[in-house]
PDB file of N, H, CA, C and O in Angstrom:
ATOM      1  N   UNK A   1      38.269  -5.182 -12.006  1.00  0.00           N
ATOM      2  CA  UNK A   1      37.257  -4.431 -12.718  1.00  0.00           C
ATOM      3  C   UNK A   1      36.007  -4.230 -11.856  1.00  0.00           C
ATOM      4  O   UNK A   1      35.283  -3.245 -11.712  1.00  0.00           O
ATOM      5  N   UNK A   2      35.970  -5.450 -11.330  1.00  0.00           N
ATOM      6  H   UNK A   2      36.557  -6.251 -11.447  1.00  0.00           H
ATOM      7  CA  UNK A   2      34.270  -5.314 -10.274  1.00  0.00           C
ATOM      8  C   UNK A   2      34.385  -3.868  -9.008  1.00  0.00           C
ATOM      9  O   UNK A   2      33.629  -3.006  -8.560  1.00  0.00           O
ATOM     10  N   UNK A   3      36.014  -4.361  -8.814  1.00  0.00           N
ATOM     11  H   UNK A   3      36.628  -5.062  -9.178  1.00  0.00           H
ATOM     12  CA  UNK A   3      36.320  -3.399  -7.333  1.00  0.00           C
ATOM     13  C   UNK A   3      36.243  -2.000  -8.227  1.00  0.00           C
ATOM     14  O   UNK A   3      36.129  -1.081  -7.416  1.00  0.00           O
ATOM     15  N   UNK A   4      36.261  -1.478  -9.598  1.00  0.00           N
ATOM     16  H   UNK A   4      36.354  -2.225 -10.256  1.00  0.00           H
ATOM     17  CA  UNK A   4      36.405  -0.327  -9.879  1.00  0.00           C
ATOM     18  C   UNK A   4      35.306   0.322  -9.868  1.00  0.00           C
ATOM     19  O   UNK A   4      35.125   1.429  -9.363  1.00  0.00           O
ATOM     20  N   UNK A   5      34.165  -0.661 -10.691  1.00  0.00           N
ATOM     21  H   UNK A   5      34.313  -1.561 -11.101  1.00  0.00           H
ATOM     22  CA  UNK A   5      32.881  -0.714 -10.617  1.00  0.00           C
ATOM     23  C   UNK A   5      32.462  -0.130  -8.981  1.00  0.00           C
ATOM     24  O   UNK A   5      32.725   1.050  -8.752  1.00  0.00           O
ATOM     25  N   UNK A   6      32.069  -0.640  -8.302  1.00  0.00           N
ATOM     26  H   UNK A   6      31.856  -1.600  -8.488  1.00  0.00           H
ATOM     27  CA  UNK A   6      31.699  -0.369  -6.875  1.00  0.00           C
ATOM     28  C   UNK A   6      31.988   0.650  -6.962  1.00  0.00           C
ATOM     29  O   UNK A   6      31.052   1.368  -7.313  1.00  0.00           O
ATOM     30  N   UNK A   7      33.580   1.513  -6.693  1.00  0.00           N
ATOM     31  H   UNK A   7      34.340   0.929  -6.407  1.00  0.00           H
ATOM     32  CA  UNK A   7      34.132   2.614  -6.482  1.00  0.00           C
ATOM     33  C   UNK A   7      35.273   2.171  -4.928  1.00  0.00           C
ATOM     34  O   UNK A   7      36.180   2.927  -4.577  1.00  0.00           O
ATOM     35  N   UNK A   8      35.072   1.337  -4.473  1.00  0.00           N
ATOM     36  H   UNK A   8      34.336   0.723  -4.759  1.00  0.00           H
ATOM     37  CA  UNK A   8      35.561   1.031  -3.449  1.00  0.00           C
ATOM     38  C   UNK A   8      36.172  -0.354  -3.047  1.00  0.00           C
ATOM     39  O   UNK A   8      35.938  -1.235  -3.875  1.00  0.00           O
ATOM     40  N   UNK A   9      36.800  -0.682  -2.111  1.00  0.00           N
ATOM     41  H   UNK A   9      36.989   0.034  -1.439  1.00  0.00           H
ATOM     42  CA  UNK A   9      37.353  -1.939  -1.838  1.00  0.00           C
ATOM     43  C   UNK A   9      36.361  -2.367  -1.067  1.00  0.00           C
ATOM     44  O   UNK A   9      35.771  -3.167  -1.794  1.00  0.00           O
ATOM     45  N   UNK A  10      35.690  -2.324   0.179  1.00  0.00           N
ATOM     46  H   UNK A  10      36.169  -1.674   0.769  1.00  0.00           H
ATOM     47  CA  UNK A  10      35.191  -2.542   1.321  1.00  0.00           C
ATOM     48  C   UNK A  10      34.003  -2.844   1.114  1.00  0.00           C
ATOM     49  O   UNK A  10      33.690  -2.566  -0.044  1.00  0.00           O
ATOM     50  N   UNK A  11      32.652  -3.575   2.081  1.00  0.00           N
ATOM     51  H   UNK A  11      32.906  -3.801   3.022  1.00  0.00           H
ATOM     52  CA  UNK A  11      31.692  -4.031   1.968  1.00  0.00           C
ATOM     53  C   UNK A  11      30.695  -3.020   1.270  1.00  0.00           C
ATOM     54  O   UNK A  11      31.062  -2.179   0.449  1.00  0.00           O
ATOM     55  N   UNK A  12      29.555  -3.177   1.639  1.00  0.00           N
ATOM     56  H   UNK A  12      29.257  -3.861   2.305  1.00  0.00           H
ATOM     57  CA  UNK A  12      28.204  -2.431   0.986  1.00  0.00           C
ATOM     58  C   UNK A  12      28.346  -0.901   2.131  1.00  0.00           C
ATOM     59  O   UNK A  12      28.516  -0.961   3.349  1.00  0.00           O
ATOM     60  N   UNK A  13      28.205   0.487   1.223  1.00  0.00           N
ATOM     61  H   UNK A  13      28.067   0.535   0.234  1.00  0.00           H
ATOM     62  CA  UNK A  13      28.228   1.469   2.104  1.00  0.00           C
ATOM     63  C   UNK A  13      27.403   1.769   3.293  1.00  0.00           C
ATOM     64  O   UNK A  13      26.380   2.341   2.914  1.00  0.00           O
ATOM     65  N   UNK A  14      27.430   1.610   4.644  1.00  0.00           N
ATOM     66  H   UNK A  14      28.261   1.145   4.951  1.00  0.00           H
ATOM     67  CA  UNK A  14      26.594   1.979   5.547  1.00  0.00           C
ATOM     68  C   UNK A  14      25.797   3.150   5.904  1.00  0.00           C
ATOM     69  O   UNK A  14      25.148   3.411   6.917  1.00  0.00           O
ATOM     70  N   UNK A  15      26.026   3.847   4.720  1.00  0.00           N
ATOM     71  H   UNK A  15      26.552   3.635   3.897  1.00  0.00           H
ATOM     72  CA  UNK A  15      25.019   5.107   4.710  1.00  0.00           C
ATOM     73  C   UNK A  15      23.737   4.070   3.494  1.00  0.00           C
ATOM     74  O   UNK A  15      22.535   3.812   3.561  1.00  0.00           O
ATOM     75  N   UNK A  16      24.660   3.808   2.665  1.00  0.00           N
ATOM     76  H   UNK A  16      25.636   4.018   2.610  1.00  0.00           H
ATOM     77  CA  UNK A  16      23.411   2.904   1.926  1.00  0.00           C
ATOM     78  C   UNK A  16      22.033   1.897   2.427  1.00  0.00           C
ATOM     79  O   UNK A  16      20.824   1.961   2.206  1.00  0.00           O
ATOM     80  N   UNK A  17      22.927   0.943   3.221  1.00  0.00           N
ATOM     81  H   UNK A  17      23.909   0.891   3.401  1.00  0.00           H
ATOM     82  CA  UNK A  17      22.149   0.332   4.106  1.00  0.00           C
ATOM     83  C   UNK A  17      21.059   1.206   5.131  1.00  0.00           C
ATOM     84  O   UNK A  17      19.869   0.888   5.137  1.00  0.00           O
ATOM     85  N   UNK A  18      21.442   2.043   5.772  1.00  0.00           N
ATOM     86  H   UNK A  18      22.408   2.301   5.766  1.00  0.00           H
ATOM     87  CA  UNK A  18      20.923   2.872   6.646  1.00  0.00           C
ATOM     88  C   UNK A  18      19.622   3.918   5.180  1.00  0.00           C
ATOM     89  O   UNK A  18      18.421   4.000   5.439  1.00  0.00           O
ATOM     90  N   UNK A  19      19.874   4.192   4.595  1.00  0.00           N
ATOM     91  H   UNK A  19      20.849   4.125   4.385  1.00  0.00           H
ATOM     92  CA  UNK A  19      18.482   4.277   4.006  1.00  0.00           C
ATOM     93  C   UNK A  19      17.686   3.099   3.225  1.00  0.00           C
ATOM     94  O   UNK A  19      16.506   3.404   3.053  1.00  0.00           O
ATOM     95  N   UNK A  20      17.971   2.086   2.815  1.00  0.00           N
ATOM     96  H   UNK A  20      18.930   1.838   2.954  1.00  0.00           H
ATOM     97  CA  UNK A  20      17.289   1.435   2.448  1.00  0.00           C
ATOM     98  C   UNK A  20      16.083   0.768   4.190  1.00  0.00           C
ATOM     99  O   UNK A  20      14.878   0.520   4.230  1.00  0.00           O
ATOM    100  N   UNK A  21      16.924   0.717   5.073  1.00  0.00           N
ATOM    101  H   UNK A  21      17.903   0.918   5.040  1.00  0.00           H
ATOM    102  CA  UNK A  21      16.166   0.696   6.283  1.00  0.00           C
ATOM    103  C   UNK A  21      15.221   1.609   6.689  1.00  0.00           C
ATOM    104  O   UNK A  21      14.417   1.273   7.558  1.00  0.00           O
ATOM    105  N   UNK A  22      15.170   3.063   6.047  1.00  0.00           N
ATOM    106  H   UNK A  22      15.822   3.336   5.340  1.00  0.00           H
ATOM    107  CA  UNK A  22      14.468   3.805   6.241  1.00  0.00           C
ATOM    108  C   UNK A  22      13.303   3.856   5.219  1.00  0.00           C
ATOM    109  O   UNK A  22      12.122   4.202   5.250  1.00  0.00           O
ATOM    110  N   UNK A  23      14.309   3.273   4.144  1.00  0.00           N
ATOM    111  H   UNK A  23      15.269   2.993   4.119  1.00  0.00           H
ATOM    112  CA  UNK A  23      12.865   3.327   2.962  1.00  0.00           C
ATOM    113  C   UNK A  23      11.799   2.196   3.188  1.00  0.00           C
ATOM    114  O   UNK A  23      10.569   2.198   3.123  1.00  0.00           O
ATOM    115  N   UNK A  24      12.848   1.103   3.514  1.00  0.00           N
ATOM    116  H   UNK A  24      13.846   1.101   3.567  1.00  0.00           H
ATOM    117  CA  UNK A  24      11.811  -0.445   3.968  1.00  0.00           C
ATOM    118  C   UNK A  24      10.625   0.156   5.126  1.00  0.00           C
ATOM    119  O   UNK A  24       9.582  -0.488   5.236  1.00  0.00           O
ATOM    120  N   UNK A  25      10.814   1.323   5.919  1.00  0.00           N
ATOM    121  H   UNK A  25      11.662   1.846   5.830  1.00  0.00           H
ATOM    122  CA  UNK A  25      10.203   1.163   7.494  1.00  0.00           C
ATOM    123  C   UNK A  25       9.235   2.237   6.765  1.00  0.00           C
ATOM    124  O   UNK A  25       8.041   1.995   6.937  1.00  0.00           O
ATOM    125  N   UNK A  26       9.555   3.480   5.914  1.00  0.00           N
ATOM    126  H   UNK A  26      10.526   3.677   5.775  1.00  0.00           H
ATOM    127  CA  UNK A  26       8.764   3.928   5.384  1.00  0.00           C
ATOM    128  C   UNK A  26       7.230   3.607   4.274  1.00  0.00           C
ATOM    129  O   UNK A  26       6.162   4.200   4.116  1.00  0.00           O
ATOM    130  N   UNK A  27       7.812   2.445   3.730  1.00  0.00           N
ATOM    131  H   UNK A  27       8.679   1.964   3.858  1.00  0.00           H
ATOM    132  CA  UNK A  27       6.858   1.125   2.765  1.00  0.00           C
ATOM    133  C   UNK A  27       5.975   0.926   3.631  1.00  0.00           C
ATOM    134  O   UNK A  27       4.773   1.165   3.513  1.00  0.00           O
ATOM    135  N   UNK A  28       6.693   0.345   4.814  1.00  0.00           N
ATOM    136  H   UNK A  28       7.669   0.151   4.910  1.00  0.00           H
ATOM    137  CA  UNK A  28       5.267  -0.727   5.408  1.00  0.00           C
ATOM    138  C   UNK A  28       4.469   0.409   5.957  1.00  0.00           C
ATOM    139  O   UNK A  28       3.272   0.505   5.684  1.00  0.00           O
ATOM    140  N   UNK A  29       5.173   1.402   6.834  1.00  0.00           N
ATOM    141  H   UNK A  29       6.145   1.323   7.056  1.00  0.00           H
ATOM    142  CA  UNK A  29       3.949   2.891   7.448  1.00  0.00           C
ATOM    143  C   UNK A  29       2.771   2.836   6.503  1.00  0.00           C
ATOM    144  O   UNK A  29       1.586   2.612   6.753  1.00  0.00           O
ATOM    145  N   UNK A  30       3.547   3.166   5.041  1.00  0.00           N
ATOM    146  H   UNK A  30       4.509   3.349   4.838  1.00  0.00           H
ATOM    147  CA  UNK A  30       2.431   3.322   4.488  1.00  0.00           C
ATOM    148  C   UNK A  30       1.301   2.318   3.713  1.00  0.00           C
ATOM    149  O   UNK A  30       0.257   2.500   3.087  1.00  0.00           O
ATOM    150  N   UNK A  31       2.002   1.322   4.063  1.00  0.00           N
ATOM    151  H   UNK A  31       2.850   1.174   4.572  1.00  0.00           H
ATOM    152  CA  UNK A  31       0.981   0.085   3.487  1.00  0.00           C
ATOM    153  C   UNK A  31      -0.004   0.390   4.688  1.00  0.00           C
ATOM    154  O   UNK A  31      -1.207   0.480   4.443  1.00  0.00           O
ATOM    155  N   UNK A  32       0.481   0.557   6.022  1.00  0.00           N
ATOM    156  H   UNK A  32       1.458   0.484   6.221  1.00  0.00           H
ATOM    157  CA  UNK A  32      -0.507   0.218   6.817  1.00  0.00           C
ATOM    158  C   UNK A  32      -1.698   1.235   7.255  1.00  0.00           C
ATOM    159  O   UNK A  32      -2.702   1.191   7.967  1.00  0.00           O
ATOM    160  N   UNK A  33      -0.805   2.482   6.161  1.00  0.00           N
ATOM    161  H   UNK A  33       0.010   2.517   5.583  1.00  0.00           H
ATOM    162  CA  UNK A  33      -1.862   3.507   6.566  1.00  0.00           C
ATOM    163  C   UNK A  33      -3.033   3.312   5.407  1.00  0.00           C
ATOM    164  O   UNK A  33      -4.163   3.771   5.568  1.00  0.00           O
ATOM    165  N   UNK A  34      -2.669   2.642   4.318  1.00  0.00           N
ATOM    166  H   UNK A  34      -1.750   2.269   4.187  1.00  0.00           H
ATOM    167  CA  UNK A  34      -3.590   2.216   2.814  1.00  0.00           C
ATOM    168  C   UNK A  34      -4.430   1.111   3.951  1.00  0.00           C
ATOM    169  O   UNK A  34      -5.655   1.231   3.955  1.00  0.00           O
ATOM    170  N   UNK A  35      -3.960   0.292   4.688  1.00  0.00           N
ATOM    171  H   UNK A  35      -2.965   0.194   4.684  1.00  0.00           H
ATOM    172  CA  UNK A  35      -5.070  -0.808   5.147  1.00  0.00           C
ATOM    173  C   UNK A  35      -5.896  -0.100   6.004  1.00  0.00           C
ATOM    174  O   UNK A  35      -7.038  -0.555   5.939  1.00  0.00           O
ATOM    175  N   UNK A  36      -5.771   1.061   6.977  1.00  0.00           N
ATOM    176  H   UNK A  36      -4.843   1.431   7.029  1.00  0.00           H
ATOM    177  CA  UNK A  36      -6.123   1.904   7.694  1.00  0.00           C
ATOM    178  C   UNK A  36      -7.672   2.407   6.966  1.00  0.00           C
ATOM    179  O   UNK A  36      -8.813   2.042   7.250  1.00  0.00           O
ATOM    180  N   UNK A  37      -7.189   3.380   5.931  1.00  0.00           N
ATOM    181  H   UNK A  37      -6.262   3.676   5.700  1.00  0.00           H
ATOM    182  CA  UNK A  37      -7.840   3.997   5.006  1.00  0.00           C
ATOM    183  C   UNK A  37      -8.942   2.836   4.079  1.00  0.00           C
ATOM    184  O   UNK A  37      -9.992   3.081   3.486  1.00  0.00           O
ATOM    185  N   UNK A  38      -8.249   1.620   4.245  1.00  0.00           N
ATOM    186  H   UNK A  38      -7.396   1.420   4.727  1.00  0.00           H
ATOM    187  CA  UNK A  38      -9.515   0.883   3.504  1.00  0.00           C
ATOM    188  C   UNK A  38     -10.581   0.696   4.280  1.00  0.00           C
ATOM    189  O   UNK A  38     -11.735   1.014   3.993  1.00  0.00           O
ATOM    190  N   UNK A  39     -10.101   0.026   5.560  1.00  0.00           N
ATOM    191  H   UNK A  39      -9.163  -0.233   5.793  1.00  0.00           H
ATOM    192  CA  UNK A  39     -11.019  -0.240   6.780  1.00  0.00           C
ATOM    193  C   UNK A  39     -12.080   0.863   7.122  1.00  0.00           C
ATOM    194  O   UNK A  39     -13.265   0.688   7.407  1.00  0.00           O
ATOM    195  N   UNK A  40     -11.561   1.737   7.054  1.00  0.00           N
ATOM    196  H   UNK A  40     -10.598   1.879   6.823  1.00  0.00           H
ATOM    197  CA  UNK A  40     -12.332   2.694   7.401  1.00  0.00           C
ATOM    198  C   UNK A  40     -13.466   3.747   5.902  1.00  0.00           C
ATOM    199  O   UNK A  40     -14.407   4.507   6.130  1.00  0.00           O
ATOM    200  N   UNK A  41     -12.961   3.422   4.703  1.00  0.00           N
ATOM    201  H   UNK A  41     -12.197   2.804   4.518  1.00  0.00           H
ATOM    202  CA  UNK A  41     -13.872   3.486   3.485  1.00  0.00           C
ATOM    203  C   UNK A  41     -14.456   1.943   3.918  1.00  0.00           C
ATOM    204  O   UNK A  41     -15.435   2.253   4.597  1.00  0.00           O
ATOM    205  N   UNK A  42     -14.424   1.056   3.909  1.00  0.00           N
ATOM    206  H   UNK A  42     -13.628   0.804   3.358  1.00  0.00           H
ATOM    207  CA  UNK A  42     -15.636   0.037   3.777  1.00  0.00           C
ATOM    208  C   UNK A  42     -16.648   0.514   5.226  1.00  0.00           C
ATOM    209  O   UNK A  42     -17.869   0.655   5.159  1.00  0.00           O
ATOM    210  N   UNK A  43     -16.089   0.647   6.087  1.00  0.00           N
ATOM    211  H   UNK A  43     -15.097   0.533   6.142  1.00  0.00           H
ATOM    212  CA  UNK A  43     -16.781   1.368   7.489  1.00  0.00           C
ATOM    213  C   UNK A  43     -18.060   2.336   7.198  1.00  0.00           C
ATOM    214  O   UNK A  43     -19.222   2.328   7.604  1.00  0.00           O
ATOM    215  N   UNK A  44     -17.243   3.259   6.220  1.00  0.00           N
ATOM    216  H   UNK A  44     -16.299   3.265   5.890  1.00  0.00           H
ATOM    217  CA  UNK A  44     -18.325   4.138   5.924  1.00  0.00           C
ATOM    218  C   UNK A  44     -19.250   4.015   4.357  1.00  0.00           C
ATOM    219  O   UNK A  44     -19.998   4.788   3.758  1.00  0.00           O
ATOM    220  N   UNK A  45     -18.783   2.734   4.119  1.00  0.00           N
ATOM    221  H   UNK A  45     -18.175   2.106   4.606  1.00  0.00           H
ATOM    222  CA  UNK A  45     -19.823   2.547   2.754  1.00  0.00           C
ATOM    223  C   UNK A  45     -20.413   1.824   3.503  1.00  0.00           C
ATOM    224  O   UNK A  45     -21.582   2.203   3.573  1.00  0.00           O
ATOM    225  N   UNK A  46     -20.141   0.584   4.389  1.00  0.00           N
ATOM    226  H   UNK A  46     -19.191   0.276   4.333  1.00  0.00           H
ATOM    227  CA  UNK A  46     -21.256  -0.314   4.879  1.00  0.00           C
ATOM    228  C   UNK A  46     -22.344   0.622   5.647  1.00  0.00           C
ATOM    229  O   UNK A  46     -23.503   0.230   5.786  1.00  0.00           O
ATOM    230  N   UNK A  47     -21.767   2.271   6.288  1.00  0.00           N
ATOM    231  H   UNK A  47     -20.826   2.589   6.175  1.00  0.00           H
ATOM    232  CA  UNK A  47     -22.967   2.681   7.033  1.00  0.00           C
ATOM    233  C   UNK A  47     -23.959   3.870   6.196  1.00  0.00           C
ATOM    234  O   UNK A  47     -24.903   4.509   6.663  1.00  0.00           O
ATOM    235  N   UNK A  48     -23.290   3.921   4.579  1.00  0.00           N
ATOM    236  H   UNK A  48     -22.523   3.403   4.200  1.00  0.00           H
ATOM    237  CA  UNK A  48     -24.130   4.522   3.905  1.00  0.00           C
ATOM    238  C   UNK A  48     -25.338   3.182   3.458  1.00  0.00           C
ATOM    239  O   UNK A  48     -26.545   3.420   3.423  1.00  0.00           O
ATOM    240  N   UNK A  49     -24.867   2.066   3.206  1.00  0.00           N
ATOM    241  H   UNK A  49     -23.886   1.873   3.235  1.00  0.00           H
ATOM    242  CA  UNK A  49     -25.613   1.033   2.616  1.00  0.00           C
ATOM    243  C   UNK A  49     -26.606   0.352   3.953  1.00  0.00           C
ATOM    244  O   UNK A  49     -27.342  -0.604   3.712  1.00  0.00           O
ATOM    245  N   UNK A  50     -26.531   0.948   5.340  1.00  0.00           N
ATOM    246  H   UNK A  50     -25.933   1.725   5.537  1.00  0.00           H
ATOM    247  CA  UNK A  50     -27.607   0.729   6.416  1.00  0.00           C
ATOM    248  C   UNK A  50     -26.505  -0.754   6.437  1.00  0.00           C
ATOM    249  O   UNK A  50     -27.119  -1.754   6.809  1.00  0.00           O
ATOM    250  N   UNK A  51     -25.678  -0.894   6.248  1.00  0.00           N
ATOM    251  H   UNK A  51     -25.179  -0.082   5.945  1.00  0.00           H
ATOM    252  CA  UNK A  51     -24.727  -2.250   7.055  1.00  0.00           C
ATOM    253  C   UNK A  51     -24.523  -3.046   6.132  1.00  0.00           C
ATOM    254  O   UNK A  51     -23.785  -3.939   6.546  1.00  0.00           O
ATOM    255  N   UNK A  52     -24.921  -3.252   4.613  1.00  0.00           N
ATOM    256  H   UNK A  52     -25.521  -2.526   4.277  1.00  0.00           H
ATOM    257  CA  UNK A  52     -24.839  -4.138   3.898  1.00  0.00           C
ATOM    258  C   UNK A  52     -24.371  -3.411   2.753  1.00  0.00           C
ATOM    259  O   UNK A  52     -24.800  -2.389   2.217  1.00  0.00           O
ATOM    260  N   UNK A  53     -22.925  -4.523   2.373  1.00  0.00           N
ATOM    261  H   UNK A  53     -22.576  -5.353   2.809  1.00  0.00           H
ATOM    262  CA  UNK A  53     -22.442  -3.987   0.766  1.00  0.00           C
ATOM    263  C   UNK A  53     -23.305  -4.186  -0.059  1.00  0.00           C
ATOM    264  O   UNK A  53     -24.260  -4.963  -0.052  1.00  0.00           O
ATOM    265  N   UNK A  54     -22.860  -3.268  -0.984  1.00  0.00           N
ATOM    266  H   UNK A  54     -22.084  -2.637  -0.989  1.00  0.00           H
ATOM    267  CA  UNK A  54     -23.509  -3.698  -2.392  1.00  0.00           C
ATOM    268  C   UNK A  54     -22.347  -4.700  -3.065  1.00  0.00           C
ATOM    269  O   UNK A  54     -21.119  -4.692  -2.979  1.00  0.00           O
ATOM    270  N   UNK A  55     -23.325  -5.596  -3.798  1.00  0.00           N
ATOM    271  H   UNK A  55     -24.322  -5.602  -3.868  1.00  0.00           H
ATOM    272  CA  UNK A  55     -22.282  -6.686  -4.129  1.00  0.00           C
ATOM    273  C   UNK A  55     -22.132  -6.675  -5.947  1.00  0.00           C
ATOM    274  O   UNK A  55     -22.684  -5.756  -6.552  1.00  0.00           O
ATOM    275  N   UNK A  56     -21.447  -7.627  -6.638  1.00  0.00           N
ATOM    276  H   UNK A  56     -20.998  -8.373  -6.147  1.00  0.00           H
ATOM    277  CA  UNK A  56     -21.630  -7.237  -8.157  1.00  0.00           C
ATOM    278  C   UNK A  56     -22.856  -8.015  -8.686  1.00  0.00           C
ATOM    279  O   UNK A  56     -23.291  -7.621  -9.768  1.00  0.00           O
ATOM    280  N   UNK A  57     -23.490  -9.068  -8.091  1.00  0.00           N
ATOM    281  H   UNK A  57     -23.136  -9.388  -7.212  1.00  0.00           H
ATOM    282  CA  UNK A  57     -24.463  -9.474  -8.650  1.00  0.00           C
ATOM    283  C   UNK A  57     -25.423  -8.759  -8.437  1.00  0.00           C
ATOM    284  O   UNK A  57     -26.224  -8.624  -9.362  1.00  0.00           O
ATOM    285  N   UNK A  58     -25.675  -8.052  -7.140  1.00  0.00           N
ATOM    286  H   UNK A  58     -25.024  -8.161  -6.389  1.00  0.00           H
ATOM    287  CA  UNK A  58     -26.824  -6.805  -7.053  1.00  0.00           C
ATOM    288  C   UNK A  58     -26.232  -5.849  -8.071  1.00  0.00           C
ATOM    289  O   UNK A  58     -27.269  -5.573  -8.674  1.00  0.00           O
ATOM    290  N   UNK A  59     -25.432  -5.262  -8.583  1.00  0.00           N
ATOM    291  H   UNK A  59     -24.590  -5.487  -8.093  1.00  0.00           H
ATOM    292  CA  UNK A  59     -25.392  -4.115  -9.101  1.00  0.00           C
ATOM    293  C   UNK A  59     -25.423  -4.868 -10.744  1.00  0.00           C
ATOM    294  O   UNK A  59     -26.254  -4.466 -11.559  1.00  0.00           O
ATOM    295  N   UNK A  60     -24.861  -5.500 -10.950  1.00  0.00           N
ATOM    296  H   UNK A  60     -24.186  -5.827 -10.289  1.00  0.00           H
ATOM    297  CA  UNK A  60     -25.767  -6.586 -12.094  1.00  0.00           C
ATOM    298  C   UNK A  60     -26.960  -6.254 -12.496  1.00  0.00           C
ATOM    299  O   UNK A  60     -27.197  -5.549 -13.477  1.00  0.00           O
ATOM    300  N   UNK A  61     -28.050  -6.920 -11.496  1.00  0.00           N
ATOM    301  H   UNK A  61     -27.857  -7.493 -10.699  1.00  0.00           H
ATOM    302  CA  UNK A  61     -29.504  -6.788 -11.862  1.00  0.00           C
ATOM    303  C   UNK A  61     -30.311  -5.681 -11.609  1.00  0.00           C
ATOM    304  O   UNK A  61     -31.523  -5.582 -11.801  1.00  0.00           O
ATOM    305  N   UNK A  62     -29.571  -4.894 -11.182  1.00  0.00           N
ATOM    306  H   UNK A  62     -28.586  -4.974 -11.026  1.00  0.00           H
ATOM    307  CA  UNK A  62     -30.433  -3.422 -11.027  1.00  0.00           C
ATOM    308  C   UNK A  62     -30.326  -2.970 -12.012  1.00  0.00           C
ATOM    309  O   UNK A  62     -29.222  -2.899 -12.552  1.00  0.00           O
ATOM    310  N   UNK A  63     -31.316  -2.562 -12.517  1.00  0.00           N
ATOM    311  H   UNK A  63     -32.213  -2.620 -12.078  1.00  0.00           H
ATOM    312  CA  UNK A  63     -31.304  -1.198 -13.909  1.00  0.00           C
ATOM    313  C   UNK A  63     -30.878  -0.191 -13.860  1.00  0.00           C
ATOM    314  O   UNK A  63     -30.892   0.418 -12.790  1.00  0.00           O
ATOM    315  N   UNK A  64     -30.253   0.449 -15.183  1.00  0.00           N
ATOM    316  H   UNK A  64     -30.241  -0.045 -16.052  1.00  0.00           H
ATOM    317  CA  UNK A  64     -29.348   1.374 -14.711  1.00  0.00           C
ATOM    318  C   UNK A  64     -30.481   2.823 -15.182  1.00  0.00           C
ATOM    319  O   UNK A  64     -31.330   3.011 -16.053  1.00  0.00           O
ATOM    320  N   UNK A  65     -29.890   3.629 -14.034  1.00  0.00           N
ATOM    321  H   UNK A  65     -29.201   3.477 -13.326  1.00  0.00           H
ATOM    322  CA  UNK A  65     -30.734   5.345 -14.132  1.00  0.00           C
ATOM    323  C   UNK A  65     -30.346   6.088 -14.906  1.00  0.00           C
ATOM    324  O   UNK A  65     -29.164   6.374 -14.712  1.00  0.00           O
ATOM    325  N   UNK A  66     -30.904   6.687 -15.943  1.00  0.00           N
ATOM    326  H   UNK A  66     -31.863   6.455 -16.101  1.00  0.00           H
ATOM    327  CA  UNK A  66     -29.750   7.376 -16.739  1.00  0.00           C
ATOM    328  C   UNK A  66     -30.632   9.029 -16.429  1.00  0.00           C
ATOM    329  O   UNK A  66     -30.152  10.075 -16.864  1.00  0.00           O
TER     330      UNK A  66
END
């Protein structure tokens, strides 16, 4: 019943494998292009803020502008 299931006698299909390798190599690209993209948004908030984040306890005690 299992072998009918599958569709086949033989191991895991090697076209299968061969994209999940592509999808795995595709994941991390893009994790690393999200860490890329963060680095470089904190880059440019620290040089709107003259080098210093704003943190939540500063944005806490500031009053808000309406």
């Amino acid at each position: 019943m299992a072998k009918a299931l599958l569709g086949h006698l033989g191991g895991t299909d090697p076209r299968l494998l061969e994209q999940v390798r592509l999808l795995n190599r595709r994941v991390a690209d893009l994790e690393a292009h999200v860490m890329r993209l963060q680095a470089e948004n904190d880059h440019l908030v620290a040089a709107v803020h003259d080098g210093r984040l704003l943190t939540v306890d500063e944005a806490l005690n500031t009053p808000a502008t309406v």
